[in-house]
VORO-531160 format. One line per field, with one value per atom (N, C-alpha, C): x, y, z; atom name. Coordinates in nm, 2 decimals, m for minus. Layout:
N
xx <- c(X,...)
yy <- c(Y,...)
zz <- c(Z,...)
atomo <- c(CA,...)
//
This chain:
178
xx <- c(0.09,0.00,0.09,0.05,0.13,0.08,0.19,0.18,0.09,m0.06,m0.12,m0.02,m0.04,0.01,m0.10,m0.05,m0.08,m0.27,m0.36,m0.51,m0.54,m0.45,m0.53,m0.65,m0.77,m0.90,m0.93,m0.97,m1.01,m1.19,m1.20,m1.38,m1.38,m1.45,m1.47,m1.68,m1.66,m1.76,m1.79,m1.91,m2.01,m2.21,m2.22,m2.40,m2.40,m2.49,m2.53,m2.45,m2.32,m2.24,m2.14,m2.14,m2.03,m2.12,m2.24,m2.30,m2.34,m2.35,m2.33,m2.49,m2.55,m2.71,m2.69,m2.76,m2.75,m2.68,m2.60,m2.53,m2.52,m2.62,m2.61,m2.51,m2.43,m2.28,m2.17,m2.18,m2.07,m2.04,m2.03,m2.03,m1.85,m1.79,m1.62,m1.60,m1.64,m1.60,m1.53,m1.65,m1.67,m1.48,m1.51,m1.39,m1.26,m1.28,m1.17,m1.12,m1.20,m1.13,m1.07,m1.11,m1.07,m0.91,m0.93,m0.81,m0.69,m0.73,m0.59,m0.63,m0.64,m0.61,m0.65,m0.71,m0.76,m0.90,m0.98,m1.07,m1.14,m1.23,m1.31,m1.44,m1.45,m1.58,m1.65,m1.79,m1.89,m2.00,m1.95,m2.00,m2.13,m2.15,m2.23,m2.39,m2.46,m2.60,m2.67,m2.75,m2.83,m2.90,m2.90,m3.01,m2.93,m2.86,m2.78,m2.68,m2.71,m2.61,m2.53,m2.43,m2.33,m2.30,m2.41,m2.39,m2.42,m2.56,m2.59,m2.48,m2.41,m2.24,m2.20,m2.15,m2.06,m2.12,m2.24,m2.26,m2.28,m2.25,m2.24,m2.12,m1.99,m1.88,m1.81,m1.83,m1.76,m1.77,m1.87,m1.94,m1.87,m1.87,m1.74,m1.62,m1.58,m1.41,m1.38,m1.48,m1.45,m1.45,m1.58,m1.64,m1.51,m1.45,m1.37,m1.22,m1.22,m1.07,m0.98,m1.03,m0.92,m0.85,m0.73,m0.63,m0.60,m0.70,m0.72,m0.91,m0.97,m1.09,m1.08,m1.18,m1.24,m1.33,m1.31,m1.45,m1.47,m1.57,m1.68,m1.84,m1.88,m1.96,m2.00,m2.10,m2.18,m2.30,m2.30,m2.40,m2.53,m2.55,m2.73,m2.72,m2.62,m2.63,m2.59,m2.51,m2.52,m2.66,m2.70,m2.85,m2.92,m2.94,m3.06,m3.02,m2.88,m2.89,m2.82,m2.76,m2.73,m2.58,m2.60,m2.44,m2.29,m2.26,m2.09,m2.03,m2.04,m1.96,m2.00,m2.11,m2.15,m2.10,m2.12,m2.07,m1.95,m1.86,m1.71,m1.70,m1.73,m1.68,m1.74,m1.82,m1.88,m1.72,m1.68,m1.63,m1.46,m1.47,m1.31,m1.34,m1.47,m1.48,m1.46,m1.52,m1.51,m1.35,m1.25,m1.14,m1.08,m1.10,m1.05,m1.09,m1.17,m1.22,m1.16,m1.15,m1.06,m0.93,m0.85,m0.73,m0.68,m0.83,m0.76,m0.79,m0.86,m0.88,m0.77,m0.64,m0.52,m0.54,m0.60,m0.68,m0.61,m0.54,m0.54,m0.68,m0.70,m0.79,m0.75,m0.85,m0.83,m0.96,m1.01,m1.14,m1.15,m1.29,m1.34,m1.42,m1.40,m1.50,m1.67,m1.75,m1.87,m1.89,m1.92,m1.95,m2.06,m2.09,m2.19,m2.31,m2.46,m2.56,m2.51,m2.62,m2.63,m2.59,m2.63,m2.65,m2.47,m2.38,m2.22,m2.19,m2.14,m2.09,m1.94,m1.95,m1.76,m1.77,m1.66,m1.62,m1.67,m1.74,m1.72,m1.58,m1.56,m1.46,m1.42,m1.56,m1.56,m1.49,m1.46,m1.34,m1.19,m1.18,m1.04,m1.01,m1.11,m1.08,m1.03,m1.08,m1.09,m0.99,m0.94,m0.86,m0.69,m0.68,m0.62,m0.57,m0.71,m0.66,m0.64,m0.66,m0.64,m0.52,m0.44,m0.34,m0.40,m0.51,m0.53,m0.59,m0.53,m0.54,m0.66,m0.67,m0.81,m0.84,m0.93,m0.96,m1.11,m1.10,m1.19,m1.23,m1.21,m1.29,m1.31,m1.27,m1.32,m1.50,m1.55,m1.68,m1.76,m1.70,m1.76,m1.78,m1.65,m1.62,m1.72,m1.75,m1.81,m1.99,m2.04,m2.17,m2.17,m2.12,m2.12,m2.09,m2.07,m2.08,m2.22,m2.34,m2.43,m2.41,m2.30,m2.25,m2.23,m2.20,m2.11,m2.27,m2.38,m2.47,m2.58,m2.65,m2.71,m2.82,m2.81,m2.97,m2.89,m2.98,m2.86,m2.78,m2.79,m2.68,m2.61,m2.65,m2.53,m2.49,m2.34,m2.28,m2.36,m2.31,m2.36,m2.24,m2.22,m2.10,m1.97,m2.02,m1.88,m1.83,m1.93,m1.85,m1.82,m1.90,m1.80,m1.71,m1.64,m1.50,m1.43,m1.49,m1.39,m1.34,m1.46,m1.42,m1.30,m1.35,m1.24,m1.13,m1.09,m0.99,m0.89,m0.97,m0.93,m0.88,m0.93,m0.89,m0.82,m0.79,m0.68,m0.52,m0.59,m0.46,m0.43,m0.48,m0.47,m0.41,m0.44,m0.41,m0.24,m0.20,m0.08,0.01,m0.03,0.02,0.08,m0.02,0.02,0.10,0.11,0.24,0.14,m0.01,m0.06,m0.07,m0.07,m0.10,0.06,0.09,0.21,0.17)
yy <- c(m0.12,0.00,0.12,0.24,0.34,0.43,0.48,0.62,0.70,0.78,0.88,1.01,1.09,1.18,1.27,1.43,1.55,1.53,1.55,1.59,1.48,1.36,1.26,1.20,1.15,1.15,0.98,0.95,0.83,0.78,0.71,0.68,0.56,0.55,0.50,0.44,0.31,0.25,0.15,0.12,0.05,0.07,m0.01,0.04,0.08,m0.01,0.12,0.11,0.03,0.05,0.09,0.17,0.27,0.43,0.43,0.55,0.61,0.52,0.52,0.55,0.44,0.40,0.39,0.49,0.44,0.54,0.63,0.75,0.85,0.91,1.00,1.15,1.16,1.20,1.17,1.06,1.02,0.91,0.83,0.75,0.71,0.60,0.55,0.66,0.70,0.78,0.96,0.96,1.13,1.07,0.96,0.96,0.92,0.88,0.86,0.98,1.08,1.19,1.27,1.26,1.34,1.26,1.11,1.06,1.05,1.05,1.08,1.17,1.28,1.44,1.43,1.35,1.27,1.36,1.40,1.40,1.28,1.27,1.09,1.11,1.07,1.06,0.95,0.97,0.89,0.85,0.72,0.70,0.56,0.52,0.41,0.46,0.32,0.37,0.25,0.28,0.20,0.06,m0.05,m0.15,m0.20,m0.15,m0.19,m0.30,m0.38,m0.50,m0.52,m0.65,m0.61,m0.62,m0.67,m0.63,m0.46,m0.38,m0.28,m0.16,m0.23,m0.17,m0.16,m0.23,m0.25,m0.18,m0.18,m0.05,0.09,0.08,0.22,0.28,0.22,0.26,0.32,0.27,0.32,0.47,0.54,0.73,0.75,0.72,0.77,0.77,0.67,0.61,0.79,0.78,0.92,0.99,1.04,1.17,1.21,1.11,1.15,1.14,1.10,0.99,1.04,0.87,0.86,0.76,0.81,0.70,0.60,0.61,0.47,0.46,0.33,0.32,0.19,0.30,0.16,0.07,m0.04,m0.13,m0.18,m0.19,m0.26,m0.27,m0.40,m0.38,m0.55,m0.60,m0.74,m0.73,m0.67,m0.69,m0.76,m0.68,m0.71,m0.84,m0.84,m1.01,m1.11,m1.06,m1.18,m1.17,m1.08,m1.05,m1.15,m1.13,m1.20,m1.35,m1.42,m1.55,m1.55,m1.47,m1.53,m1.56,m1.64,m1.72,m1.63,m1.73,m1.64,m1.64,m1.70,m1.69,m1.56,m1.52,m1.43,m1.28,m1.30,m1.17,m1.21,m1.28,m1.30,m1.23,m1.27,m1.25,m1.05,m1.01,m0.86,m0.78,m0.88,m0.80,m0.80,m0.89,m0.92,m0.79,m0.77,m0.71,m0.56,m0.54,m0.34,m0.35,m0.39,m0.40,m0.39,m0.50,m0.45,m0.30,m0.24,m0.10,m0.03,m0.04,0.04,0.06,m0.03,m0.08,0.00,m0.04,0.03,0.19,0.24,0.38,0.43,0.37,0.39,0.42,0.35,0.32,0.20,0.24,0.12,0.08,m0.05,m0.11,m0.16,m0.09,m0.21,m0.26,m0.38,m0.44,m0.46,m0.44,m0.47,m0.57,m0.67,m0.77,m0.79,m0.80,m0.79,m0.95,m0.94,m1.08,m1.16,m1.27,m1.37,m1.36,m1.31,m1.31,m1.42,m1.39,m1.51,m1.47,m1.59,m1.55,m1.52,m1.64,m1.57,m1.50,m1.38,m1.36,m1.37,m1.42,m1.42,m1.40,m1.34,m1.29,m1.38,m1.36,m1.41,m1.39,m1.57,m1.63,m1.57,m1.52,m1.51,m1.35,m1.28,m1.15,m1.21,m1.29,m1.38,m1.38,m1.49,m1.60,m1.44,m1.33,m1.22,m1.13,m1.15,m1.05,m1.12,m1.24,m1.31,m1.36,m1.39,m1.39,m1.24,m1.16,m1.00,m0.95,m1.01,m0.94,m0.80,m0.78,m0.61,m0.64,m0.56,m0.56,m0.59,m0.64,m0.70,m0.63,m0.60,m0.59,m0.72,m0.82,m0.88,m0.94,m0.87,m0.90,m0.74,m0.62,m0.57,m0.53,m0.54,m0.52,m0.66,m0.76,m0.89,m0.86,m0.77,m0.75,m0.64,m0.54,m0.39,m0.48,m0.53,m0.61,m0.72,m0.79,m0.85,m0.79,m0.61,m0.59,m0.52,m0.51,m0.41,m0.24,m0.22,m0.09,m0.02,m0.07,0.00,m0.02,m0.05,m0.09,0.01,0.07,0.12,0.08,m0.08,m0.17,m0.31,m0.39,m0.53,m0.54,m0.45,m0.50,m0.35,m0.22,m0.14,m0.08,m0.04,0.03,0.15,0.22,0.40,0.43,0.57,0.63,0.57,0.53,0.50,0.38,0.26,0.18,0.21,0.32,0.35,0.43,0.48,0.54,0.45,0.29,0.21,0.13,0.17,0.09,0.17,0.31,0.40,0.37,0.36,0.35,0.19,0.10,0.02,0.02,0.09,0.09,0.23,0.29,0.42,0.27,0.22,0.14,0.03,m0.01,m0.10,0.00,0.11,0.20,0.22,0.26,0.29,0.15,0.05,m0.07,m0.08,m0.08,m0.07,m0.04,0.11,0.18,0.35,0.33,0.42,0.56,0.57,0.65,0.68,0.75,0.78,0.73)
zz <- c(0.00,0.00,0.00,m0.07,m0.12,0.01,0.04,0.15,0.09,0.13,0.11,0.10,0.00,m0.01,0.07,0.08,0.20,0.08,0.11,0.07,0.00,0.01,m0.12,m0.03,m0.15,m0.06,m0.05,0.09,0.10,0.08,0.01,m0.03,0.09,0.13,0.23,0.14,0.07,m0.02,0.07,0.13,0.15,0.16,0.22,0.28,0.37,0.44,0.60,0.71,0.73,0.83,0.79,0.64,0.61,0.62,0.56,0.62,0.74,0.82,0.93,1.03,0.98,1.06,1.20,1.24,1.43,1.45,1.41,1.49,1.34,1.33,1.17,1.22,1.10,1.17,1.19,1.25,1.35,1.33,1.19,1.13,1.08,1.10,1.10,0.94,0.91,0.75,0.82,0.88,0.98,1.08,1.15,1.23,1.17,1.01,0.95,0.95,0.90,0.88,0.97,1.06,1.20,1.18,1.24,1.28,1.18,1.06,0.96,0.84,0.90,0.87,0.70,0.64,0.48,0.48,0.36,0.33,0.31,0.39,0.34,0.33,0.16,0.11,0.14,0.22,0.28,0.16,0.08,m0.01,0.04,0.14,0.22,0.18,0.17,0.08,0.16,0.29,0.35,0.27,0.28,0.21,0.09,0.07,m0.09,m0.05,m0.19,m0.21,m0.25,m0.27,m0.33,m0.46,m0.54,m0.71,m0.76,m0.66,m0.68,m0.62,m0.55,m0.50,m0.61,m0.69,m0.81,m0.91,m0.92,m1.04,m1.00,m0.91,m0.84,m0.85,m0.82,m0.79,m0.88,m1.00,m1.11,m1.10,m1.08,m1.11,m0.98,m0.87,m0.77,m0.78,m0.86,m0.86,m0.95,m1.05,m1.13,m1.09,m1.00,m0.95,m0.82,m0.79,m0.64,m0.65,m0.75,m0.81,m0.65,m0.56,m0.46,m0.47,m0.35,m0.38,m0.27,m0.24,m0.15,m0.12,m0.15,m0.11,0.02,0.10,0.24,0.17,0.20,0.15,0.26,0.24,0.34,0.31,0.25,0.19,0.20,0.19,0.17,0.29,0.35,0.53,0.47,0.38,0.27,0.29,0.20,0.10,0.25,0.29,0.41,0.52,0.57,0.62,0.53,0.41,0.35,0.27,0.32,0.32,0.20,0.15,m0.05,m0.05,m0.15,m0.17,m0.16,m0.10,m0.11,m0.20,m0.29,m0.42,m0.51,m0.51,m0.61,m0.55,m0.39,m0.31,m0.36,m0.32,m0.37,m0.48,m0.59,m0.73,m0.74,m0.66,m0.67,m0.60,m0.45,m0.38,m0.52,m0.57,m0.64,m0.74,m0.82,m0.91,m0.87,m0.75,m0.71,m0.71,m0.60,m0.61,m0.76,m0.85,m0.97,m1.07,m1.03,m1.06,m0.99,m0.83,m0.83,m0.82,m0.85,m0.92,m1.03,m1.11,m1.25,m1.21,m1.18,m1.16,m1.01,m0.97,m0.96,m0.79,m0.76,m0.60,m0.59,m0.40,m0.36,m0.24,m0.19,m0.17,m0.04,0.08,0.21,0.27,0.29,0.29,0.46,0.50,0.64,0.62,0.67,0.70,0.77,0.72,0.81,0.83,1.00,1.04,0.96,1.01,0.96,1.04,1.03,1.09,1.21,1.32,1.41,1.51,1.62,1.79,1.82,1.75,1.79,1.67,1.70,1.59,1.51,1.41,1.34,1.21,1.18,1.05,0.95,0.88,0.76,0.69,0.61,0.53,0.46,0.32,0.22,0.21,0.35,0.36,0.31,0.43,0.43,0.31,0.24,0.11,0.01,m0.02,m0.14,m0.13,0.03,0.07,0.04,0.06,0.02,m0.12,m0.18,m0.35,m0.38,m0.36,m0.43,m0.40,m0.25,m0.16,m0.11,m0.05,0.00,0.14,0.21,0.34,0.42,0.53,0.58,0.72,0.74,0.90,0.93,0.96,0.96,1.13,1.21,1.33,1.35,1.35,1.45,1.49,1.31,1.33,1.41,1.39,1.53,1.66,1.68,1.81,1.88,1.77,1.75,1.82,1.74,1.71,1.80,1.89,1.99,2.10,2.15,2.27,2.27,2.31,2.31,2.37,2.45,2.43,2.33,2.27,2.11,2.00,2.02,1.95,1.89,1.83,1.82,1.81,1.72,1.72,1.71,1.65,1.63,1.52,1.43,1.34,1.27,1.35,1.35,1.48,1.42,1.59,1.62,1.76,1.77,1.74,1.82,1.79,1.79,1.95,2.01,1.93,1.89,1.79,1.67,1.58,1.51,1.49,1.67,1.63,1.68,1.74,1.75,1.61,1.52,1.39,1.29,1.30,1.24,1.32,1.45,1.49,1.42,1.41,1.36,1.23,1.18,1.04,1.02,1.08,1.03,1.12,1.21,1.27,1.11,1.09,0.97,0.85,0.83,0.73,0.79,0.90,0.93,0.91,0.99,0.94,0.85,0.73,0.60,0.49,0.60,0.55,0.47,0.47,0.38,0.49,0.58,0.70,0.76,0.80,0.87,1.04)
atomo <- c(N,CA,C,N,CA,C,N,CA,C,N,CA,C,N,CA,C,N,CA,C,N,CA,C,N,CA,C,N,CA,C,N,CA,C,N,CA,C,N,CA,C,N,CA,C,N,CA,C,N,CA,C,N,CA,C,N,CA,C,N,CA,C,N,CA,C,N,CA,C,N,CA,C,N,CA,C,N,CA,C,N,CA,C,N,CA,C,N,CA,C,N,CA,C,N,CA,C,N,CA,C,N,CA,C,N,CA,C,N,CA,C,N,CA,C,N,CA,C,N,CA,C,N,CA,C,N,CA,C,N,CA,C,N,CA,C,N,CA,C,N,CA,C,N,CA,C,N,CA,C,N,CA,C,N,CA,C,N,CA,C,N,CA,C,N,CA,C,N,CA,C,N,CA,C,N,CA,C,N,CA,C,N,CA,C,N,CA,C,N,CA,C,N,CA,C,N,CA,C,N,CA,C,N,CA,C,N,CA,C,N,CA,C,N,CA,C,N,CA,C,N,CA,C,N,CA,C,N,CA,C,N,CA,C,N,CA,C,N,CA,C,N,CA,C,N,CA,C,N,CA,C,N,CA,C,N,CA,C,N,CA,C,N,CA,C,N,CA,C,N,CA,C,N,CA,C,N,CA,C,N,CA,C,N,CA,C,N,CA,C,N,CA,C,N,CA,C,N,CA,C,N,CA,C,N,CA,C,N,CA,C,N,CA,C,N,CA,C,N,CA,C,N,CA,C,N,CA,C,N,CA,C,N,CA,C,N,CA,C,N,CA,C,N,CA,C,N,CA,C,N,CA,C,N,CA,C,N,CA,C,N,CA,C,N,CA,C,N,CA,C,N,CA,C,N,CA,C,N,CA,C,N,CA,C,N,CA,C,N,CA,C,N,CA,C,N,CA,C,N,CA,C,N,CA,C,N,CA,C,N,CA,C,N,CA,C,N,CA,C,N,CA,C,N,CA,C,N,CA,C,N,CA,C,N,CA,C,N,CA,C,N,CA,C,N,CA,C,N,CA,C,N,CA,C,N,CA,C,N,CA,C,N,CA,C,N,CA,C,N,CA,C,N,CA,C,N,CA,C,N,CA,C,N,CA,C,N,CA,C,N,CA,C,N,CA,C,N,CA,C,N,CA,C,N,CA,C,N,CA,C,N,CA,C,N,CA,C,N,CA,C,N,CA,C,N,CA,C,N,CA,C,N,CA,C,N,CA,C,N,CA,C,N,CA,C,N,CA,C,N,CA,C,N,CA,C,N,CA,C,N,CA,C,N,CA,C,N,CA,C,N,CA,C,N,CA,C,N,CA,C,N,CA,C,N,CA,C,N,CA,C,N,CA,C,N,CA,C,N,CA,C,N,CA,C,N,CA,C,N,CA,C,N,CA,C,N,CA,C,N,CA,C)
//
């Protein structure tokens, strides 16, 4: 992952636990920005899937041209039961868009519905064939405490500046964040 240069903008692309449902505001995009001094466009679109993700993306990748996108995106498709393979092949495909539109790519995991919660695989398995960086528990962790909750399946505030925190940590890791 390439060091952000001084104003380059981070898209921060998913649905409603990128727009930030349960704390309007204060949403990990809002605290990305604070915590690494980046402009981050809050591109999260409540109810949306991950194929209607992918035709979306392309008019941002343009409209914002950043040089790094957050992903985090499937919640839908996993909420409503649908195969992992087709999410897979959606989540391989945004990554390759924003690839070619000269973005690098770091993916958050959203858990698997259900009474325990844990990461879905199908983060691992995509994040691995692609090579682009993963945060795939913190949102489990976020969604299994009911402090951090705002309903059952988004955080309030306070989880999502634990989620931003997580992922500007994952961003420095990386090498893209100082």
């Amino acid at each position: 992952m390439r060091p952000l240069a001084p104003g380059a903008v981070i898209l921060a692309f998913g649905d409603s636990l990128t727009y930030g449902t349960g704390a309007p505001g204060q949403g990990y995009p809002e605290r990305l920005a604070a915590l690494s001094g980046h402009p981050v466009v809050n591109a999260g679109v409540p109810g949306e899937r991950a194929a209607q993700g992918l035709a979306r993306l392309p008019r941002l990748l343009a409209a914002h041209a950043p040089a790094l996108v957050v992903l985090c995106h499937g919640g839908n498709d996993l909420l409503r039961g649908g195969a992992r393979e087709p999410l897979a092949a959606d989540l391989r495909a945004m990554i390759a868009l924003c690839r070619e539109a000269g973005a690098d790519v770091a993916l958050v995991g959203v858990p698997n519905p259900g009474l325990l919660l844990s990461a879905a695989r199908v983060y691992e398995d995509v994040a691995a064939a692609e090579g682009v960086p993963l945060d795939n528990r913190t949102l489990a962790a976020i969604l299994a405490d009911g402090a951090l909750k705002s309903d059952m399946i988004h955080p309030n505030a306070r989880g999502y500046d634990r989620l931003a925190r997580a992922v500007a940590a994952l961003l420095r890791a990386k090498g893209a964040l100082p």
